[in-house]
C-alpha positions, 0 to 999 in steps of 0.5 A: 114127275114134275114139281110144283115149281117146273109146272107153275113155270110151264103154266105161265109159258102156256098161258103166254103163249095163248095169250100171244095166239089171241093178240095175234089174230085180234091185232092180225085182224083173222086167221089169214093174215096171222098164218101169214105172217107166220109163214114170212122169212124174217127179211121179208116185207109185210102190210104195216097197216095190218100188221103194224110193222113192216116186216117179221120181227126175230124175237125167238132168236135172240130170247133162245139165246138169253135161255141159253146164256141165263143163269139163277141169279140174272136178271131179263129186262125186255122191250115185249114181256109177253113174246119173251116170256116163251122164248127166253123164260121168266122176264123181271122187267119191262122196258116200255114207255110207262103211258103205253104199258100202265093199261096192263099193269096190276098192283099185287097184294104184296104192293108190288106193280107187275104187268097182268100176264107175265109179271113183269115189273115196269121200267120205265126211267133209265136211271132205274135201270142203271141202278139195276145194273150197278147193283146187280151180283147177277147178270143183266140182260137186255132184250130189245124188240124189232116192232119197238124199234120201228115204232120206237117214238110210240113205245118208248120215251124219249129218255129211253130212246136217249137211253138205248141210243147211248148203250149202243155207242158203248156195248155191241149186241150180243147176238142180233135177231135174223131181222136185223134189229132185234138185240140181246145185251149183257149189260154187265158181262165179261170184264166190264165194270157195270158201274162204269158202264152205267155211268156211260150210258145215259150221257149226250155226246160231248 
């Protein structure tokens, strides 16, 4: 039998995952070009006016491998909440410019600010998250997006661009999607000091 925790869980998978069907086909512009993206392999070139990208994203690689990887007590930080919320389970942040996201944001009684299908909490400013991963006892991971990527003037800022452009000079991925782009980080694993690495990340080249 399925306890009341278990199904919540599914129930927000599901409706995750409807409301990824519907996205699909209204910003697929139909069925068509939904059921053909579908059939794309990852490399492979699509119609950016359409599609708004120019080839298949990976996000179900690396969020199976976060699943995977997670323990109670982590924490999920991703760039698209709402695709990762099927692949890799319960998303505590986003990681979006605030302009793009504050549309799908909703204040809950308990005064917290969460996105309005998965619940995510916005992150916006890096140094929250640096703040995040310094306090953290728990993991931290960081899931980034293929379709950011491509359109990463519009979905993030410039700090947070900064941002990631520096973690990446510190921390290798540990495991990039098969479109080559898409990423999951640990951002305090292994022997790693995540308060030195928070103080790393963030800073311009010298």
């Amino acid at each position: 039998m399925i306890g009341l925790p278990a199904l919540a869980d599914e129930r927000v998978a599901a409706a995750a995952a409807a409301a990824i069907a519907v996205s699909g086909l209204i910003v697929g512009h139909g069925v068509g070009p939904a059921r053909q993206l579908m059939e794309l392999e990852y490399t492979d070139a699509i119609n950016p006016l359409v599609h708004m990208n120019p080839f298949r994203p990976d996000h179900r690689s690396v969020g199976q491998f976060v699943r995977r990887e997670r323990e109670d007590g982590d924490v999920v930080v991703a760039e698209d909440p709402l695709v990762q919320r099927w692949y890799a389970g319960p998303i505590d942040y986003w990681f979006r410019r605030y302009g793009d996201m504050r549309r799908y944001l909703r204040k809950r009684p308990d005064g917290t600010v969460r996105d309005m299908y998965v619940g995510s909490q916005p992150l916006a400013d890096p140094a929250a998250l640096n703040s995040i991963v310094s306090s953290q006892h728990g993991r931290v991971w960081l899931i980034t997006s293929g379709e950011t990527t491509t359109l990463a003037k519009i979905y993030l800022s410039s700090r947070q661009r900064a941002w990631l452009d520096s973690l990446r000079r510190v921390r290798d991925p540990l495991m990039v999607g098969q479109d080559g782009v898409s990423e999951a980080y640990c951002l305090n694993c292994l022997a790693h000091d995540p308060s030195s690495l928070a103080d790393s990340i963030g800073r311009p080249d010298r």
